[in-house]
Structure formats: C-alpha cells, structure tokens
DSSP file (Angstrom, degrees, kcal/mol; ACC not computed):
  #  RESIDUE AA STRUCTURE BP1 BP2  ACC     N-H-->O    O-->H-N    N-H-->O    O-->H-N    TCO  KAPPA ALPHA  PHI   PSI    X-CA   Y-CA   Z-CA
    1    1 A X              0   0    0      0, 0.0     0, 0.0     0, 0.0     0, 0.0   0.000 360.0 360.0 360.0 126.7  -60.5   39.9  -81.8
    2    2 A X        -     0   0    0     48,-0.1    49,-0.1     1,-0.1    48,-0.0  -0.202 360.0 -99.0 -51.1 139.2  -59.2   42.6  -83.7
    3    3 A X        -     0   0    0      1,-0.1     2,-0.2    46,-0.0    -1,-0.1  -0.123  35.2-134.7 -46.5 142.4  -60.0   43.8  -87.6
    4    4 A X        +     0   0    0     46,-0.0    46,-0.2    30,-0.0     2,-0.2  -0.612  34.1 171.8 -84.8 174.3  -57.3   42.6  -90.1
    5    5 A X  E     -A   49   0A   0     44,-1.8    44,-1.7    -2,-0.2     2,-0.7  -0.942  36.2-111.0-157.1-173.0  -56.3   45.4  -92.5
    6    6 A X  E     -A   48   0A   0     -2,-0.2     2,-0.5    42,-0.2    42,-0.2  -0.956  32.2-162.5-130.7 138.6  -53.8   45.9  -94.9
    7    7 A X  E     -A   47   0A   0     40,-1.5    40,-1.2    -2,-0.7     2,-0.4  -0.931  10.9-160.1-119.0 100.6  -50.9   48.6  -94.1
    8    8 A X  E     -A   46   0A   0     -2,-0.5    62,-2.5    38,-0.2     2,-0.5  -0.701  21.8-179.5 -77.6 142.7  -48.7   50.1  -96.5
    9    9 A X  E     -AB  45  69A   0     36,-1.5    36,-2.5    -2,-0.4     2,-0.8  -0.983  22.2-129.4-155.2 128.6  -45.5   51.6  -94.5
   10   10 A X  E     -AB  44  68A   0     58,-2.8    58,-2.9    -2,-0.5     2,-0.4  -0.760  22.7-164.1 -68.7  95.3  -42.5   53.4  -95.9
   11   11 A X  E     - B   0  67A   0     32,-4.1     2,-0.2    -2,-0.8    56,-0.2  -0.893   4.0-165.4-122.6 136.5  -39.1   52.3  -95.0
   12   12 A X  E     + B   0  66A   0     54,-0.6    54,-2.5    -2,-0.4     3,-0.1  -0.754  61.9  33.7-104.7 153.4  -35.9   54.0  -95.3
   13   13 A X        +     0   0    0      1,-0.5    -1,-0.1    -2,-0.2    52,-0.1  -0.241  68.8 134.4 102.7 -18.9  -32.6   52.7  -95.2
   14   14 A X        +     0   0    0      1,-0.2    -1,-0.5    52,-0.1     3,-0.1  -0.321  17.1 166.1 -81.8-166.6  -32.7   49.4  -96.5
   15   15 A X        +     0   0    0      1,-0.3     2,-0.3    -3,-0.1    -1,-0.2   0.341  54.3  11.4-173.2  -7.3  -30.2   48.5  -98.9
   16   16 A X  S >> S-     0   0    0      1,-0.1     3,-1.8    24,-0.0     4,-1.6  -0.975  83.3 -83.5-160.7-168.6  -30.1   44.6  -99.5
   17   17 A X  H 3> S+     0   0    0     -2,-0.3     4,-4.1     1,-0.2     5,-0.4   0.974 118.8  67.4 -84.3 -39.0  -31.9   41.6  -98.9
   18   18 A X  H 3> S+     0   0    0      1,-0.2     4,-1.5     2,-0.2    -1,-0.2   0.770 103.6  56.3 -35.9 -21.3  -30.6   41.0  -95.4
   19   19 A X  H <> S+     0   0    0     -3,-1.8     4,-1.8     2,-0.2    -1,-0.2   0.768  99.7  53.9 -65.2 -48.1  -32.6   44.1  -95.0
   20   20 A X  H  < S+     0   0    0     -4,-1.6    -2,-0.2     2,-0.2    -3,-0.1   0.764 107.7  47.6 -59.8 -31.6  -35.5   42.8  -96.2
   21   21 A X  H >X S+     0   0    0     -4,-4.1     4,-1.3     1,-0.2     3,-0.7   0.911 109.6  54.9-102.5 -22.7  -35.6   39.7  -93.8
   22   22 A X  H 3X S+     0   0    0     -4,-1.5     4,-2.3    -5,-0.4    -2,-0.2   0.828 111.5  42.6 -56.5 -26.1  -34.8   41.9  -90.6
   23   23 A X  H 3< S+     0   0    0     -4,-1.8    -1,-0.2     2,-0.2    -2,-0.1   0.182 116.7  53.1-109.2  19.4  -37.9   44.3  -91.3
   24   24 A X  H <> S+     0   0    0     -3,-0.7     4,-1.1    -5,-0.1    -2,-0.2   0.748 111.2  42.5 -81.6 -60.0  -39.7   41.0  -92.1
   25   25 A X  H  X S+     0   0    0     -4,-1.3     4,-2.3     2,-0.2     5,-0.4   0.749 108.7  57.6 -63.3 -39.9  -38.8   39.4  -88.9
   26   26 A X  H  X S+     0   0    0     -4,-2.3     4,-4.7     1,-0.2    -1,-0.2   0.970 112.3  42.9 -70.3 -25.6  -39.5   42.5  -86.8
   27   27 A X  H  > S+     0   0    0     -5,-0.2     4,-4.7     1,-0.1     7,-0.2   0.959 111.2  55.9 -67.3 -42.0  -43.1   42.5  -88.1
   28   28 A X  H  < S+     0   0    0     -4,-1.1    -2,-0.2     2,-0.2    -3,-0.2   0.922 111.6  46.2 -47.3 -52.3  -43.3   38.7  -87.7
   29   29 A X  H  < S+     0   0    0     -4,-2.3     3,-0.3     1,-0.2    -1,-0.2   0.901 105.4  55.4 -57.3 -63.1  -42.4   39.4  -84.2
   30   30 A X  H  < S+     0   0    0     -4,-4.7     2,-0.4    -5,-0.4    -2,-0.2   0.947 134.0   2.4 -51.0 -44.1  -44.8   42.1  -83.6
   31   31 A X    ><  -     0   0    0     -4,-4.7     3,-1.1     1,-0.1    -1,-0.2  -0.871  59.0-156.6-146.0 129.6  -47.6   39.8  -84.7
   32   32 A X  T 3  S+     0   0    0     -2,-0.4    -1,-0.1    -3,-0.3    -3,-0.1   0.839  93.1  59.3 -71.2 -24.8  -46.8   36.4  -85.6
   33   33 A X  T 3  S+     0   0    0      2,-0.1    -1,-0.3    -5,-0.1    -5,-0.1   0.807  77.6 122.1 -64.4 -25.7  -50.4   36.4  -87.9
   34   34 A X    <   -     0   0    0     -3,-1.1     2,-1.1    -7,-0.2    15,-0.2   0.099  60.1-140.7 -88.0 162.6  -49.3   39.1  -90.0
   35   35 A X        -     0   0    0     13,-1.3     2,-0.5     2,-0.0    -1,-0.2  -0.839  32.6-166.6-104.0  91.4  -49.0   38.6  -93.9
   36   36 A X        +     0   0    0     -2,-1.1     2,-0.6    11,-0.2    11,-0.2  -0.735  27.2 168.7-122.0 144.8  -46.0   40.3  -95.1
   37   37 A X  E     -C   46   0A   0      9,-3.1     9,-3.7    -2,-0.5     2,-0.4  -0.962  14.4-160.5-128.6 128.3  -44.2   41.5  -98.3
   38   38 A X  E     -C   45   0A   0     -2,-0.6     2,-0.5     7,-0.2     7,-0.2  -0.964   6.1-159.7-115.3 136.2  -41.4   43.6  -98.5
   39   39 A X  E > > -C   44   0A   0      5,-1.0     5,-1.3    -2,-0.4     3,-1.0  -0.785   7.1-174.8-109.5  92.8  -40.5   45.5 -101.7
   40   40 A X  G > 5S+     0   0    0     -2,-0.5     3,-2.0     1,-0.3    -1,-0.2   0.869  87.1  52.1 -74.7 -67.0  -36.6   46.4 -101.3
   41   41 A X  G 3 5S+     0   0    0      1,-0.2    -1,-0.3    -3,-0.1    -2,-0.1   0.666 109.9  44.0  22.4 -96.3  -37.1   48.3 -104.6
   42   42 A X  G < 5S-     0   0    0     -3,-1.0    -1,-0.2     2,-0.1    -2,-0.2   0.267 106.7-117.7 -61.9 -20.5  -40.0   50.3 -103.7
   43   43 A X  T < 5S+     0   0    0     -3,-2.0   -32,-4.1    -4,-0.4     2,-0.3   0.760  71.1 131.3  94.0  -5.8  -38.9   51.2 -100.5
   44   44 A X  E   < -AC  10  39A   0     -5,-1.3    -5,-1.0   -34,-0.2     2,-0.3  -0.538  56.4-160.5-116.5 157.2  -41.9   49.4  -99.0
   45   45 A X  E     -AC   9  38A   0    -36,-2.5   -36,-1.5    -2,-0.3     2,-0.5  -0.998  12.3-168.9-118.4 127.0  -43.7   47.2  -96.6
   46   46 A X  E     -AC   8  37A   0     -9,-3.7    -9,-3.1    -2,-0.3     2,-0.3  -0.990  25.3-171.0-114.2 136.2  -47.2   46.1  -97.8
   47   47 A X  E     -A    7   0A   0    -40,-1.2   -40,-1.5    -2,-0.5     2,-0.3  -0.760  26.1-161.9-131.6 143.3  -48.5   44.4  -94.2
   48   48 A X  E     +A    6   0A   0     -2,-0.3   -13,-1.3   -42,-0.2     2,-0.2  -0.903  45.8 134.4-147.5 100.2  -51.9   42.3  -93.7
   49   49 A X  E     -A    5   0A   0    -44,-1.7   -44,-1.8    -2,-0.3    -2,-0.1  -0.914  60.6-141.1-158.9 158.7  -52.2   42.5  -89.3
   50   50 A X  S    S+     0   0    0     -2,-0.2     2,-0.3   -46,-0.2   -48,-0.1  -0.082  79.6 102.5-133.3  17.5  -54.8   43.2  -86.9
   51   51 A X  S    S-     0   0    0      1,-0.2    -2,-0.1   -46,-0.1   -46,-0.1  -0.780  87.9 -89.2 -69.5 145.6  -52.1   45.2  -84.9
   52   52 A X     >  -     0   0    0     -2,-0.3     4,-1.7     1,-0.1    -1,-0.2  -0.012  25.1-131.8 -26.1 127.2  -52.1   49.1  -85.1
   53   53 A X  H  > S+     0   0    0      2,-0.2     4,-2.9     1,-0.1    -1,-0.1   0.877 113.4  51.1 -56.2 -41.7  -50.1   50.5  -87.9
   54   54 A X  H  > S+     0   0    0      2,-0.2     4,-2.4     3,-0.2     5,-0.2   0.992 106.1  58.7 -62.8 -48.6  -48.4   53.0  -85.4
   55   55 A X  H  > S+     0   0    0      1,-0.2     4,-1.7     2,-0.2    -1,-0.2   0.942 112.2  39.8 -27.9 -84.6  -47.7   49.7  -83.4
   56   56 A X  H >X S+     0   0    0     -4,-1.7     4,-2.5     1,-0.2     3,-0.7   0.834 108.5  61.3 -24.9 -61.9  -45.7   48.4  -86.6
   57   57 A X  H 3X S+     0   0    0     -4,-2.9     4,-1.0     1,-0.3     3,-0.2   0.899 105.7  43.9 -45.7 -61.0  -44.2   51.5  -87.4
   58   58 A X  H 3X S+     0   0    0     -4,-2.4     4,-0.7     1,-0.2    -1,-0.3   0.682 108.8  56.3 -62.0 -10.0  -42.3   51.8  -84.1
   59   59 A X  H XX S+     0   0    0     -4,-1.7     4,-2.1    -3,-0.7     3,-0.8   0.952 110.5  46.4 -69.2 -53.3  -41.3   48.3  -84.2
   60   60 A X  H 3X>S+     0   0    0     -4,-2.5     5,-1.7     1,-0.3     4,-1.2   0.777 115.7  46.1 -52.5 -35.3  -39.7   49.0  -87.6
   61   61 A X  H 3<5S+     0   0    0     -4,-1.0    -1,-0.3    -5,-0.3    -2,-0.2   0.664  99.9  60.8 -96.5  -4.0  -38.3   52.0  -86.4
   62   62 A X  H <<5S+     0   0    0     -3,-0.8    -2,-0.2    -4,-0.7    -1,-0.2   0.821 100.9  70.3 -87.7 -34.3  -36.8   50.6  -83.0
   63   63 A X  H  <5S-     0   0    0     -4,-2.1    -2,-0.2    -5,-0.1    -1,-0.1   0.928 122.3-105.4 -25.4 -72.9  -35.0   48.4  -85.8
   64   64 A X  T  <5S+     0   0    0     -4,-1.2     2,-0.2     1,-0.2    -3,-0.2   0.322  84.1 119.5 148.4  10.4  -32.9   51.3  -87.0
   65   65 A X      < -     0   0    0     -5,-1.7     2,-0.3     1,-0.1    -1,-0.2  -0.589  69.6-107.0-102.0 170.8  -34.9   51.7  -90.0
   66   66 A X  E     +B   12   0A   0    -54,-2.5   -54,-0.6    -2,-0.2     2,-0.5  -0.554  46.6 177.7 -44.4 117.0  -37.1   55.0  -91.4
   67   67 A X  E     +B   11   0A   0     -2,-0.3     2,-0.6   -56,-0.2   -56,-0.2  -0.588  25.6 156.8-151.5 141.0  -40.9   54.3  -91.1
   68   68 A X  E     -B   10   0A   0    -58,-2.9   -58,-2.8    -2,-0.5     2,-0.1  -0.868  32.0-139.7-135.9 111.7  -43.6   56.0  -91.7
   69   69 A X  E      B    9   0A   0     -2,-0.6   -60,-0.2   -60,-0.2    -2,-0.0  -0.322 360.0 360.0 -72.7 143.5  -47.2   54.0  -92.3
   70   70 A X              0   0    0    -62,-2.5    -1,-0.2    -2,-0.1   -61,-0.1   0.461 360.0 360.0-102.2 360.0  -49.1   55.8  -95.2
C-alpha cells in the first residue's frame, strides 16, 4: 500500500463554491481515501492521498481548471 502524504496544489479558475465542490469531487474520485480541503480564497487545494500529486493534478486539470502541485 502506498505512503499517504499531504499535497498542496494550486488551482486557477475557480470562482464560487460550486467550484469548490467540483475540484472536491474530482479528487474524491481520483481516490476515494483522500482527505480534502479546498480554500476558494487562497486559490488552493491542501490534499491528504497516497495517489501521486502529478496523478491529482491532471485530474484537476482534465476538469477545466489551472493546476499546478507545489
């Protein structure tokens, strides 16, 4: 079994909370374990998964949003 870790990732382009629960759901999807907070705000995802950050990232970005794991 794979390492958890915690993944901060940068997303552009949301803009309301409906944003916030699609780039919620597309991590949820990528891994149904993962622990996630999105800070609409901030711009941000803070992520707690034992999938790949890059993984995440494209998922987020096949979405239509920006994202770029820090």
């Amino acid at each position: 079994m794979s390492e958890t870790k915690s993944i901060v990732i940068d997303v552009k382009g949301m803009t309301c909370q409906g944003c916030v629960n699609a780039v919620t759901r597309i991590v949820k999807r990528t891994d149904p374990q993962a622990d996630v907070k999105v800070d609409l705000a901030a711009g941000r995802a803070d992520v707690t998964s034992s999938v790949s950050p890059d993984v995440i990232e494209k998922a987020i970005s096949a979405g239509g949003y920006e994202a770029h794991a820090r």
